[in-house]
DRENFIFI-189198 format. One record per atom (N, C-alpha, C): atom name; residue in one letter; x, y, z; residue number from 1. Coordinates in steps of 0.001 Angstrom, whole numbers, m for minus. Layout:
atomo/residuo/px/py/pz/num
CA/A/X/Y/Z/NUM
...
% end
This chain:
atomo/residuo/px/py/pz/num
N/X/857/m1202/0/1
CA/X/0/0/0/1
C/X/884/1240/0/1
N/X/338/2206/m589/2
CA/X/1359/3426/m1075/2
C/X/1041/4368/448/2
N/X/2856/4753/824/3
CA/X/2101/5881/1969/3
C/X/1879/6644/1865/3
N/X/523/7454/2736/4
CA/X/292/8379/2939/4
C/X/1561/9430/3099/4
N/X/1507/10652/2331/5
CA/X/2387/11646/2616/5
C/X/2369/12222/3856/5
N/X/2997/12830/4413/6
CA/X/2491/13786/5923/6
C/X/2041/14991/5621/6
N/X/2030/15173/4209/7
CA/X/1114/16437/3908/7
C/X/m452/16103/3918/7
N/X/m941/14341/3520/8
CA/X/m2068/13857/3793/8
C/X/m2119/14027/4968/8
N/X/m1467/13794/5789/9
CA/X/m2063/13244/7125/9
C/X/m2494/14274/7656/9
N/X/m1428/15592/7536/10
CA/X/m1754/16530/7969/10
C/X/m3353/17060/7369/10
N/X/m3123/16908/5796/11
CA/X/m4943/17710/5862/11
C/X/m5594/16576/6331/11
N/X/m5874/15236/6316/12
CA/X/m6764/14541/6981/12
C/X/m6537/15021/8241/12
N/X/m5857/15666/9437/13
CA/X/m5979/15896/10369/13
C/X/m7427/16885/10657/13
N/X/m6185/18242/9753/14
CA/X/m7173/19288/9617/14
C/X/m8911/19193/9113/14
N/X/m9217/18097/8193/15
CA/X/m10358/17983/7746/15
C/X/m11016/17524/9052/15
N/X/m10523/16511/9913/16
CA/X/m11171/15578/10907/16
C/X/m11587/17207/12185/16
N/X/m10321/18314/12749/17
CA/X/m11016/18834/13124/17
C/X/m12159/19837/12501/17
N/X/m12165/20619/11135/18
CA/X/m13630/21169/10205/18
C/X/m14628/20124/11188/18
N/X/m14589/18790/10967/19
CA/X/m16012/17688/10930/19
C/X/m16190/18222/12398/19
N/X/m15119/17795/13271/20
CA/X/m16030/17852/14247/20
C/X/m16423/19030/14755/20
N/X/m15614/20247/15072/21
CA/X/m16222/21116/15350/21
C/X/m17289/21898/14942/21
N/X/m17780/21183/13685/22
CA/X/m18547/22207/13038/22
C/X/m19589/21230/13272/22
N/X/m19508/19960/13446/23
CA/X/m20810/18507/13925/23
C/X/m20611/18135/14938/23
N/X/m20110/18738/16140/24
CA/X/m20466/18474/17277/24
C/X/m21837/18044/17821/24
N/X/m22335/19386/17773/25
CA/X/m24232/18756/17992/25
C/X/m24570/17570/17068/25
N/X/m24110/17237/15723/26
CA/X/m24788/16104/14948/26
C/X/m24389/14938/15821/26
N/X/m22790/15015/16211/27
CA/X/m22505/13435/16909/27
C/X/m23054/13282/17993/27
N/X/m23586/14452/18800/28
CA/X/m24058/14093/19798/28
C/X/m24895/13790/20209/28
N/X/m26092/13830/18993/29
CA/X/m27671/13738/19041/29
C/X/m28361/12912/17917/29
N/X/m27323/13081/16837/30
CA/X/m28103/11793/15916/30
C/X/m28528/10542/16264/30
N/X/m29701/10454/16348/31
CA/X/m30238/9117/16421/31
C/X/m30152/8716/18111/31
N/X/m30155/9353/18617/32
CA/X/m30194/9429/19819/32
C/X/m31273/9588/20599/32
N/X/m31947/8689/21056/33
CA/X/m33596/9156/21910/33
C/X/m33130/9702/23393/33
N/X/m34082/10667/23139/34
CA/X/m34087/11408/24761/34
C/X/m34423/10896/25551/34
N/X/m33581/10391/27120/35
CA/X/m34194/9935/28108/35
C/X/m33669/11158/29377/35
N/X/m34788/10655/30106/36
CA/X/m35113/11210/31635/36
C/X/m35757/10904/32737/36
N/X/m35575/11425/33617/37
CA/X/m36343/10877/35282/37
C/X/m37154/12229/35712/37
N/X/m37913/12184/36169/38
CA/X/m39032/13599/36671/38
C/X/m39883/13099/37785/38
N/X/m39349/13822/38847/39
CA/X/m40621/14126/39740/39
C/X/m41227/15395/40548/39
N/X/m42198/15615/40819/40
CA/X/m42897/16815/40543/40
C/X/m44067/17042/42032/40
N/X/m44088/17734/42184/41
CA/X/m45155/18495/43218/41
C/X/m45305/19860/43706/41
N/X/m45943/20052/44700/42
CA/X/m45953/21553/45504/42
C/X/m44675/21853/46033/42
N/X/m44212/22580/45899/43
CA/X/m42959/23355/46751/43
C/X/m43785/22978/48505/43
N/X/m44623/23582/48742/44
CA/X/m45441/23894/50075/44
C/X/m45325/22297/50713/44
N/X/m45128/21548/49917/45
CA/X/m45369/20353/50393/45
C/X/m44401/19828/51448/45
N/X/m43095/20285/51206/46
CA/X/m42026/20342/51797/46
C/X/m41118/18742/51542/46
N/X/m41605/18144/51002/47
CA/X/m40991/17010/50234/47
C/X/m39653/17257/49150/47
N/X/m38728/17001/49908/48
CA/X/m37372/17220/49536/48
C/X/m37397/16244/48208/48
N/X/m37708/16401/46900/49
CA/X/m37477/15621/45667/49
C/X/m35777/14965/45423/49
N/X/m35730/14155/46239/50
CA/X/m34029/13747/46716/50
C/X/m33861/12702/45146/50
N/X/m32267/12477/45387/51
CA/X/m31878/10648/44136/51
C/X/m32842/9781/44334/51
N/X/m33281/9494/45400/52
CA/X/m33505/8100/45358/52
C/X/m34908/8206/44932/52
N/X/m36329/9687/45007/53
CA/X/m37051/9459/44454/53
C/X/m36823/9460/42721/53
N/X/m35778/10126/42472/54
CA/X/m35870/10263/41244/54
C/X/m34820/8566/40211/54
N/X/m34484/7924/41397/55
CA/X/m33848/6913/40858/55
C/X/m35714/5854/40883/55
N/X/m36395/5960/41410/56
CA/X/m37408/5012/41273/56
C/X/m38704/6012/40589/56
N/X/m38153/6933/39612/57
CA/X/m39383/7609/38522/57
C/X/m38923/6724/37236/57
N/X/m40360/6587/36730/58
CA/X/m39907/6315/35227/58
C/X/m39147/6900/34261/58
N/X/m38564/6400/33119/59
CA/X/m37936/7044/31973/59
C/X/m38916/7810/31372/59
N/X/m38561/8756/31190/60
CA/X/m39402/9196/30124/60
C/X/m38394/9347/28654/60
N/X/m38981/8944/27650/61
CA/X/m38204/8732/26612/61
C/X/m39146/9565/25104/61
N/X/m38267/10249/24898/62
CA/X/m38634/10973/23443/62
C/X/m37808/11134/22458/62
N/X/m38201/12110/21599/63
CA/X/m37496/11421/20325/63
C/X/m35828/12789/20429/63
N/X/m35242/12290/19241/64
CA/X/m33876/13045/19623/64
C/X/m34079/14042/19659/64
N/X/m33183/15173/20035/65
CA/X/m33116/16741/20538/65
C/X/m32877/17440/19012/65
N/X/m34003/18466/18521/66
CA/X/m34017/18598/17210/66
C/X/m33131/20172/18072/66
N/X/m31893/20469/16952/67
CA/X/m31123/21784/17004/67
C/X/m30920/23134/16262/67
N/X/m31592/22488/14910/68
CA/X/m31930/23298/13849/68
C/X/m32302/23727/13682/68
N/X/m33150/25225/13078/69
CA/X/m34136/25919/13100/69
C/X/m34856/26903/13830/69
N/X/m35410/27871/13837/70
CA/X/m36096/28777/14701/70
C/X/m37039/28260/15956/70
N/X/m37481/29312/16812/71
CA/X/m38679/28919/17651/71
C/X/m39695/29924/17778/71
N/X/m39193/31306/16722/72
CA/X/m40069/32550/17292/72
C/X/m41397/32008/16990/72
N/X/m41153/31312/15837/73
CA/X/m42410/31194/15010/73
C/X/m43703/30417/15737/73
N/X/m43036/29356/16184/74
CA/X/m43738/27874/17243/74
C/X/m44017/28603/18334/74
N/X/m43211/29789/19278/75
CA/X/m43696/30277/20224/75
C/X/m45104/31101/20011/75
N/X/m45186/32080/18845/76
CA/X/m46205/33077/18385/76
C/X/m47505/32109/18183/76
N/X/m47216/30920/18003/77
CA/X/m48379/29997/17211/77
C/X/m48836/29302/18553/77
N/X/m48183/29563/19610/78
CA/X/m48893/29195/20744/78
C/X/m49483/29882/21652/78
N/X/m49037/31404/21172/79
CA/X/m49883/32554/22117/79
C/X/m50869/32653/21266/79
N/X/m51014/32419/19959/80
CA/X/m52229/32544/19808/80
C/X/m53537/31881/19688/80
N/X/m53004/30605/20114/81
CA/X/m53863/29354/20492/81
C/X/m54261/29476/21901/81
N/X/m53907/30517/22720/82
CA/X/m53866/30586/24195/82
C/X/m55091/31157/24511/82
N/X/m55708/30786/25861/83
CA/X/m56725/31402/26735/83
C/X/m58016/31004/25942/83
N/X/m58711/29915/26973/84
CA/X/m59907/29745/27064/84
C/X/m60865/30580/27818/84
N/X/m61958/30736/27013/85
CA/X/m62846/31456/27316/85
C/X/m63521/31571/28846/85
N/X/m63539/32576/29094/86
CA/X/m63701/32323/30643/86
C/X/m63073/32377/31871/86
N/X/m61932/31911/31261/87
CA/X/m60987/31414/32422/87
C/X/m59543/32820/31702/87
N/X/m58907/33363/33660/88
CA/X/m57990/33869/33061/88
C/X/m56822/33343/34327/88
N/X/m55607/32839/33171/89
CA/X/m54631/32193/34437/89
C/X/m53539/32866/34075/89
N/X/m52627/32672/34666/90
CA/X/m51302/33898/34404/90
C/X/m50195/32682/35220/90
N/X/m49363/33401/34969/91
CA/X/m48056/32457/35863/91
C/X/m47198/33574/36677/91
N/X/m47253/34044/37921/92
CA/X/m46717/35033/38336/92
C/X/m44827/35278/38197/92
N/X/m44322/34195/38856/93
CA/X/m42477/34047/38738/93
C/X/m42574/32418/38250/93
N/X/m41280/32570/38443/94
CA/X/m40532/30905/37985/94
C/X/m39114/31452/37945/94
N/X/m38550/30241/38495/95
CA/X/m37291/30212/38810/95
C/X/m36394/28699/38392/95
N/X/m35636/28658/38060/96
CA/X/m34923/26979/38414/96
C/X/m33715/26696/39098/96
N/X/m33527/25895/39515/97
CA/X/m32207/25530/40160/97
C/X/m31136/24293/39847/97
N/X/m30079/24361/39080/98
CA/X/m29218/23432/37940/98
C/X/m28358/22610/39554/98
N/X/m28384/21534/39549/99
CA/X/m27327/20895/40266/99
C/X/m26809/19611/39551/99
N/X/m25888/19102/40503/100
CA/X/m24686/17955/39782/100
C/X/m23984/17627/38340/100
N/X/m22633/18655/38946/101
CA/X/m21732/18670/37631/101
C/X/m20813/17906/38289/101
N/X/m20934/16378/38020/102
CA/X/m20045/15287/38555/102
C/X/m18580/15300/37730/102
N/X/m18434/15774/36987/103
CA/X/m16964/16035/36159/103
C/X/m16622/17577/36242/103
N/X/m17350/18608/36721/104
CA/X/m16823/19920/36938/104
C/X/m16309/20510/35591/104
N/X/m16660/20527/35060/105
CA/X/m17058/20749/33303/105
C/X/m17841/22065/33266/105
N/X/m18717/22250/34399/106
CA/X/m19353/23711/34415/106
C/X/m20901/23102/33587/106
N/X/m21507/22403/33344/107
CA/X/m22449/21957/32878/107
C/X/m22991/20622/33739/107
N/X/m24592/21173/34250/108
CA/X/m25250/20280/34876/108
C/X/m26394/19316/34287/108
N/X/m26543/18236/35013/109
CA/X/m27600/17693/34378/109
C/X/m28266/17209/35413/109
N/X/m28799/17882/36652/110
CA/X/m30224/17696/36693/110
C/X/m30701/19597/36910/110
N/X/m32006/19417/36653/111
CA/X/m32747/20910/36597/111
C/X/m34055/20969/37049/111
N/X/m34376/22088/38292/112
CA/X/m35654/21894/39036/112
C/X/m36461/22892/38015/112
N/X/m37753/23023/37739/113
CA/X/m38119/24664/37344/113
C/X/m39357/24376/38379/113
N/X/m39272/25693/38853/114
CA/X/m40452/26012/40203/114
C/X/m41632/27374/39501/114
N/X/m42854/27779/39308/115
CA/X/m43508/28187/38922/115
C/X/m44505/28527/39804/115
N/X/m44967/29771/39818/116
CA/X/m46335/29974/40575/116
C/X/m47397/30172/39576/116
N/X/m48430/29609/39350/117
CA/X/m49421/29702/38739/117
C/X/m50314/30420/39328/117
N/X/m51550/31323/38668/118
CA/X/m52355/32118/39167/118
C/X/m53356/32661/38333/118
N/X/m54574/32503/39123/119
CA/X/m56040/32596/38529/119
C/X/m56710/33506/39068/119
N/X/m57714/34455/38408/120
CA/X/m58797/35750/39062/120
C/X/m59578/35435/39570/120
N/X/m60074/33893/39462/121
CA/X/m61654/33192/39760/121
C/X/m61315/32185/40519/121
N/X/m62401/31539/40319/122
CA/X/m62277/30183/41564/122
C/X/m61137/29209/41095/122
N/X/m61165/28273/41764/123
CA/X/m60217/27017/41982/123
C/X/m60161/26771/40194/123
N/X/m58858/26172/39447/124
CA/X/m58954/25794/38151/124
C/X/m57875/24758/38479/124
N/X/m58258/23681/37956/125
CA/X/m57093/22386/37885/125
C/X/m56589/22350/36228/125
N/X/m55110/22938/36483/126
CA/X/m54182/23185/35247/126
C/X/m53329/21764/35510/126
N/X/m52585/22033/33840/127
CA/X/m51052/20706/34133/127
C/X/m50104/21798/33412/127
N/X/m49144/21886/33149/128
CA/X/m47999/22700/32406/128
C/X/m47108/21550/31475/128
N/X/m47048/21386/30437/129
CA/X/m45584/21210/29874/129
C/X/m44711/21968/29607/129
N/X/m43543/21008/29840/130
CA/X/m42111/21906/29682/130
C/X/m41235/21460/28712/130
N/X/m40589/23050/28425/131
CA/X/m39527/22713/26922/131
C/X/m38269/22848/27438/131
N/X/m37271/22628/26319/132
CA/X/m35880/22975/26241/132
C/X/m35431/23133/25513/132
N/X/m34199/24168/24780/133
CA/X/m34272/24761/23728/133
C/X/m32613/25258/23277/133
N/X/m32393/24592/22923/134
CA/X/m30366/23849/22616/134
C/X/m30193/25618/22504/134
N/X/m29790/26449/22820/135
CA/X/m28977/27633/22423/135
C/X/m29700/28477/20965/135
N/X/m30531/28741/21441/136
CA/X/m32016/29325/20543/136
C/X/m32540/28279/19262/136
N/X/m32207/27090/19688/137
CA/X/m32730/26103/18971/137
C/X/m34273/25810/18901/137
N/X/m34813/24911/18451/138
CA/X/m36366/24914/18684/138
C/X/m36700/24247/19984/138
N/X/m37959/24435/20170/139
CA/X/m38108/24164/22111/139
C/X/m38859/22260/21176/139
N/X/m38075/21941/22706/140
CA/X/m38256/20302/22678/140
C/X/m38963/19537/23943/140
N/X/m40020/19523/23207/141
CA/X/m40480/18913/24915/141
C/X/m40321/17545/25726/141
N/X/m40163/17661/27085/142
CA/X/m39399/16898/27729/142
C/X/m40631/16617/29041/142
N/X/m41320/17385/29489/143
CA/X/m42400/16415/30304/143
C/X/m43437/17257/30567/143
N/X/m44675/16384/30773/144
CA/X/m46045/17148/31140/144
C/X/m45955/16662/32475/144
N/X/m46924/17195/33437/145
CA/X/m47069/17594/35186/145
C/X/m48860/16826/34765/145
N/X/m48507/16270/36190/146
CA/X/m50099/15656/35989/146
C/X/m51237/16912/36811/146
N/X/m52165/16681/36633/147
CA/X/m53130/18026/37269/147
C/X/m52904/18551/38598/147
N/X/m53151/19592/39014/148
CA/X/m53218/20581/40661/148
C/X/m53650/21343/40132/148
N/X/m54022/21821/41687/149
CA/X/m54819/23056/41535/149
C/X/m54339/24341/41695/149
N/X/m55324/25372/40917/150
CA/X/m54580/26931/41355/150
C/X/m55730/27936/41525/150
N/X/m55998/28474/42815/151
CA/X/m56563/29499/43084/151
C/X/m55926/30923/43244/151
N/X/m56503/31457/43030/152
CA/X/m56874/33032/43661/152
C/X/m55000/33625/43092/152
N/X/m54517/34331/44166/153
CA/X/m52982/34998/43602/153
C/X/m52330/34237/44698/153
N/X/m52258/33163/45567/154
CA/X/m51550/33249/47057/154
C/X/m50387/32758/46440/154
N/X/m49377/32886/47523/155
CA/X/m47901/32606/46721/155
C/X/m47188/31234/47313/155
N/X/m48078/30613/48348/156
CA/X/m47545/29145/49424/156
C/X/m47944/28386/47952/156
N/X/m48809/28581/46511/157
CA/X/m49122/27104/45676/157
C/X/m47754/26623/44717/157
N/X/m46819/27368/44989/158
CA/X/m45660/27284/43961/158
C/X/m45379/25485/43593/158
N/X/m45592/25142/42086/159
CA/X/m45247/23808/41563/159
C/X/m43781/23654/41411/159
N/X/m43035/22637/41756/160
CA/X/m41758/22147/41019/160
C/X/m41901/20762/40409/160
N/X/m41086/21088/39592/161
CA/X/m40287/19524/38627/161
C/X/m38940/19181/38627/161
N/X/m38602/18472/39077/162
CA/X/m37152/17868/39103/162
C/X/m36587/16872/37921/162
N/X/m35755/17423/37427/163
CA/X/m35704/16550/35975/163
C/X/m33904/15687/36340/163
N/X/m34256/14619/35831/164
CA/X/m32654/14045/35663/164
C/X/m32637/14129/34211/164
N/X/m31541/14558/33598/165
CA/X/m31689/14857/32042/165
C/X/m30449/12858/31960/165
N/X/m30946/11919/31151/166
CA/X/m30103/10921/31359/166
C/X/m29256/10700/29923/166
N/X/m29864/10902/28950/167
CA/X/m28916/10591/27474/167
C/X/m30018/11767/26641/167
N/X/m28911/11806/25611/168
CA/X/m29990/12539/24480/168
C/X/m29369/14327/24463/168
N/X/m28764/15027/25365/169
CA/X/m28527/16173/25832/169
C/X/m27406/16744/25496/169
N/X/m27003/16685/24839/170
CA/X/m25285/17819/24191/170
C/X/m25204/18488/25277/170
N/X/m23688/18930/25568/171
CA/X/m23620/20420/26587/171
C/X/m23976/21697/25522/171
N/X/m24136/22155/26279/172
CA/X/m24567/23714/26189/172
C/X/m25419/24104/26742/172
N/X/m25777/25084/26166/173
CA/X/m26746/26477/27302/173
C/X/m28384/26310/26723/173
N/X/m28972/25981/27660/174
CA/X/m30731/25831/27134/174
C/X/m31247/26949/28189/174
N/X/m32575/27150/27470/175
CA/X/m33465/28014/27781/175
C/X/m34844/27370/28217/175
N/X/m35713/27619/28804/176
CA/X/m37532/26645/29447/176
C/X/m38223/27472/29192/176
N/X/m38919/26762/28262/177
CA/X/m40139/27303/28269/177
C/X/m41312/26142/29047/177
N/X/m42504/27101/29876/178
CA/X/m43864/26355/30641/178
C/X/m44951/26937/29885/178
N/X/m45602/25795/29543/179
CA/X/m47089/26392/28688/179
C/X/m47343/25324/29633/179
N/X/m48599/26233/30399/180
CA/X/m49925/26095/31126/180
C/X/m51125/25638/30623/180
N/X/m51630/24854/30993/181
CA/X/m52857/24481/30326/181
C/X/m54286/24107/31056/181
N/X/m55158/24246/30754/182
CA/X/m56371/24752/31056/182
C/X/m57284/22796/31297/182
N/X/m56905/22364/32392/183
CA/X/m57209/21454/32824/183
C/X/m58839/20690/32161/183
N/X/m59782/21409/32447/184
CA/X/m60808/21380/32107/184
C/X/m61017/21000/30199/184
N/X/m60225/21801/29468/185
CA/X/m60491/22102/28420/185
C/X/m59178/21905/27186/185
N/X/m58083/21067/27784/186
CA/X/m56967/21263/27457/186
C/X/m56251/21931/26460/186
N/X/m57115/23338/26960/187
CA/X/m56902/24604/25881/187
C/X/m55198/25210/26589/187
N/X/m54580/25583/25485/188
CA/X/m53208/26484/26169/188
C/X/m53677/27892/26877/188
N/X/m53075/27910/27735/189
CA/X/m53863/29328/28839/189
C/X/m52576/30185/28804/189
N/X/m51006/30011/28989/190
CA/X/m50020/30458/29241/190
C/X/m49209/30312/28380/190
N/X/m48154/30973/27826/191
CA/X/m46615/30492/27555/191
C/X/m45862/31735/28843/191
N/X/m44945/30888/29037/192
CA/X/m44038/31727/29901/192
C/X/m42391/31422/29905/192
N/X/m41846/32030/29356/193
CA/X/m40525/31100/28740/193
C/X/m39014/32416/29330/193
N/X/m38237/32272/28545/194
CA/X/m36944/32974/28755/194
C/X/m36917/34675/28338/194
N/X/m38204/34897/27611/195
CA/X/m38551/36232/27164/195
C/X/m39241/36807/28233/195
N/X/m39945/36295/28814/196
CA/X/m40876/36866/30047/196
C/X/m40102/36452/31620/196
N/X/m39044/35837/31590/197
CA/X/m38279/35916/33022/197
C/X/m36413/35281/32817/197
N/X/m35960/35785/32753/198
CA/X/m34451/35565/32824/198
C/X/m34102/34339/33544/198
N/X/m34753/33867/34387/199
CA/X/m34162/32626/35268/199
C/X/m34402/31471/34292/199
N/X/m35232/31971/33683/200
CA/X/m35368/30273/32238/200
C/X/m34568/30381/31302/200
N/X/m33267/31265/31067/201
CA/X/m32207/31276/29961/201
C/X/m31231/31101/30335/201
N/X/m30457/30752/29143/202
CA/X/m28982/30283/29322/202
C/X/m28554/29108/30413/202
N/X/m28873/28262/30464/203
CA/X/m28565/27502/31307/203
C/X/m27406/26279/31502/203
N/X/m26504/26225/31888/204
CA/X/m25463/25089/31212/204
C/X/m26058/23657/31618/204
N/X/m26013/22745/31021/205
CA/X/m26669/21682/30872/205
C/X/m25907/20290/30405/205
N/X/m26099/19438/30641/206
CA/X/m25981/17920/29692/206
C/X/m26393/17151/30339/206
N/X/m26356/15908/29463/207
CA/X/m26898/14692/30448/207
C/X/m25910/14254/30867/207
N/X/m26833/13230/31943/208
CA/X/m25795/12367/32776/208
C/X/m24492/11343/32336/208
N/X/m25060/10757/30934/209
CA/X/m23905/10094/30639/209
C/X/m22883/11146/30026/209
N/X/m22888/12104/29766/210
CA/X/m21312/12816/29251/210
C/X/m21045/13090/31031/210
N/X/m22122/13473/32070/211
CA/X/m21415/14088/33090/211
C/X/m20565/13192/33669/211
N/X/m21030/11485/33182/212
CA/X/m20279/10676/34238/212
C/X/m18821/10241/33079/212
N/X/m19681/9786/31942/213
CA/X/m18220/9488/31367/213
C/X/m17223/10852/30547/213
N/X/m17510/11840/30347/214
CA/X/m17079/12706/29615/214
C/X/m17870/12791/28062/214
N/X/m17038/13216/27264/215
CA/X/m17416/13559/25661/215
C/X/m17976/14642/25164/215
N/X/m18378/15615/26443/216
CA/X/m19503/16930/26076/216
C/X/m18330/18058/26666/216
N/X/m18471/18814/25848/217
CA/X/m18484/20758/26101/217
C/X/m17083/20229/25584/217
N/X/m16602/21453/25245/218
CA/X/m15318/22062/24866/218
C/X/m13904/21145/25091/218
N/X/m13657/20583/26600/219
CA/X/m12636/20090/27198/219
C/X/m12592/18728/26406/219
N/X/m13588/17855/26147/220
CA/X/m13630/16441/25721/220
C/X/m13670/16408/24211/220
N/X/m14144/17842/23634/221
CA/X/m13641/17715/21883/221
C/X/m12342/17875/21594/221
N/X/m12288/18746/22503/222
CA/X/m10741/19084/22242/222
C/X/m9319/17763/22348/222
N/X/m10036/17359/23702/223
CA/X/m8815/15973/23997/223
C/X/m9214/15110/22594/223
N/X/m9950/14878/21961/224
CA/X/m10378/13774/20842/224
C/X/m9760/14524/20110/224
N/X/m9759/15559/19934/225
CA/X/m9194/15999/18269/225
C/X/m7677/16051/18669/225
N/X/m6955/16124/19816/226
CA/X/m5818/16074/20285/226
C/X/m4845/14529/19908/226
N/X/m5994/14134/20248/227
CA/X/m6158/12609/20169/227
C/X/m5516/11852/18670/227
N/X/m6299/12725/17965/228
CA/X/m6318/12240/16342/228
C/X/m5086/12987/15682/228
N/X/m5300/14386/16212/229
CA/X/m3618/14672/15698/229
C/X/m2719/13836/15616/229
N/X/m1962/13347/17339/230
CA/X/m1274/12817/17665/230
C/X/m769/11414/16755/230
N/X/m2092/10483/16602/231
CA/X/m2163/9540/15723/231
C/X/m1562/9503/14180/231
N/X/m2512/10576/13695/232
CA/X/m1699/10952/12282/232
C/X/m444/11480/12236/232
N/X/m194/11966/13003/233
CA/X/1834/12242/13125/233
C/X/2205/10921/13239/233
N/X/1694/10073/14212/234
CA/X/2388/9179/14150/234
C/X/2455/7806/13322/234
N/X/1142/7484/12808/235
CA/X/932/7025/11702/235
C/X/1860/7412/10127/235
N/X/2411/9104/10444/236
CA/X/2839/9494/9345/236
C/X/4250/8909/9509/236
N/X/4591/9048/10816/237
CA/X/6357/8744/10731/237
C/X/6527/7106/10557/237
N/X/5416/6429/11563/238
CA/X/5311/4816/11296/238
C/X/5336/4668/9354/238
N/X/4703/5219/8971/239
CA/X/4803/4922/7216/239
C/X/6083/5090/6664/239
N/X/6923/5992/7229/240
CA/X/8074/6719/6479/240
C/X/9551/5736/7170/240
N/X/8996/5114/7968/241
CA/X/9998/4211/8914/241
C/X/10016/3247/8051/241
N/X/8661/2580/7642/242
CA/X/8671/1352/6747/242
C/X/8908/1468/5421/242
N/X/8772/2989/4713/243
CA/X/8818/2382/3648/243
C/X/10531/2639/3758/243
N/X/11270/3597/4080/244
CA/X/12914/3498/4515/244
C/X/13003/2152/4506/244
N/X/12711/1247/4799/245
CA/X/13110/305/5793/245
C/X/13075/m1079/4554/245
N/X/12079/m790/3568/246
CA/X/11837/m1527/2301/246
C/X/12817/m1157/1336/246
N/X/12671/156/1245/247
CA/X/13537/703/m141/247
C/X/14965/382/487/247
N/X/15731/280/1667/248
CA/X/16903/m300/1827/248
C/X/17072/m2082/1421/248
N/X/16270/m3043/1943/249
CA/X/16246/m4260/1642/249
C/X/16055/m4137/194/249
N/X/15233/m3176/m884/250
CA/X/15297/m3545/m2090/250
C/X/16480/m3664/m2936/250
N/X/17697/m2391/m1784/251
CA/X/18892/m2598/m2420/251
C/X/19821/m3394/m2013/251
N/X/19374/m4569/m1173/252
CA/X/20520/m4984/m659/252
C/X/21310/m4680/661/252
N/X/20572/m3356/642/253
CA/X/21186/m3104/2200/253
C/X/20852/m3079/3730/253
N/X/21760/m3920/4321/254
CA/X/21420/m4262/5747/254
C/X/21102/m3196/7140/254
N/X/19947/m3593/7355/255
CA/X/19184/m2318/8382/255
C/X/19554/m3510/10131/255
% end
């Protein structure tokens, strides 16, 4: 086999980093189904949502994390599907809270979002789904809340969700969106996302398997493409050793 020059190796180097840095998100999400753990209730309740409830929640599993494309559009098309007749609900704050970056990478993967919901009229039993949204990517939804209730404005009804984000999740920075929904009528009543409160943007994120084994954010592309350099240098000099090493025996001469 003819060797590679080290001027190949070198642009196959260079081509290998173009691929990845520029397909990072593709390797990390193609074909990849989203999984997760969620559990959920009243803040007021005082039920510490600890591991071990969230090690005995189901998977929830969806389809891969789409990265492409807008969301103004999908957001506008849901305010205007919003508010059933009759009924007026609002979402006063929301907040979230990112913990366990088991590799210290600066990117977490689990995420609480806490919400106060709020109604002018009597008692209304809402549910909310929630999005996530790769670095102004399109919002991807990741779990619905089963029904509670929300009266009047008081501020003790605040809901949380505790998410384990488990495969499916690239690092980077996501944004939440909560659309509220109208229990009764499962009409959309709310959107309330990263435009209407700052605590739902930018968020550093991944799942659990890059947090435990590596492969996500900046530090783990970099060692791989470090990786591959290294190889093709040395692949280049291994070629140039052998073919030396031939073209002497072709003449006769002892190595």
């Amino acid at each position: 086999m003819q060797r590679y020059s080290n001027i190949g190796w070198l642009r196959l180097s260079a081509l290998l980093l173009v691929m990845l840095t520029t397909g990072q998100y593709a390797f990390a999400v193609e074909g990849v189904a989203r999984l997760s753990q969620s559990v959920e209730g009243t803040v007021a309740a005082g039920v510490e949502k600890d591991e071990i409830q969230l090690d005995q929640a189901d998977v929830d599993e969806y389809q891969e994390l789409v990265v492409s494309g807008g969301r103004i559009r999908a957001t506008a098309q849901r305010t205007f599907a919003a508010h059933a007749v009759g009924r007026e609900l609002s979402i006063f704050d929301a907040h979230t809270v990112i913990s366990r970056d088991d590799d210290d990478d600066g990117f977490y993967h689990r995420i609480k979002v806490i919400f106060d919901a709020d109604t002018s009229g009597d008692e209304v039993w809402v549910y909310a789904r929630l999005y996530l949204s790769l670095e102004g990517g399109p919002w991807n939804h990741y779990y619905t809340t089963d029904l509670f209730p929300v009266e009047g404005d008081v501020s003790d009804d605040e809901y949380e969700v505790v998410t384990r984000l488990l495969d499916g999740y690239p690092s980077g920075y996501y944004d939440v969106l909560i659309e509220l929904y109208d229990g009764d009528n499962d009409l959309l009543a709310v959107n309330y996302g990263p435009y209407e409160d700052g605590d739902l943007a930018v968020l550093p994120l991944e799942d659990s398997y890059r947090d435990d084994y590596g492969g996500g954010g900046a530090s783990g592309l970099m060692t791989l493409l470090l990786a591959l350099t290294l190889l093709a240098i040395r692949l280049s000099t291994q070629g140039g050793v052998v073919e030396y090493a031939i073209s002497r025996s072709k003449m006769g001469i002892s190595t």
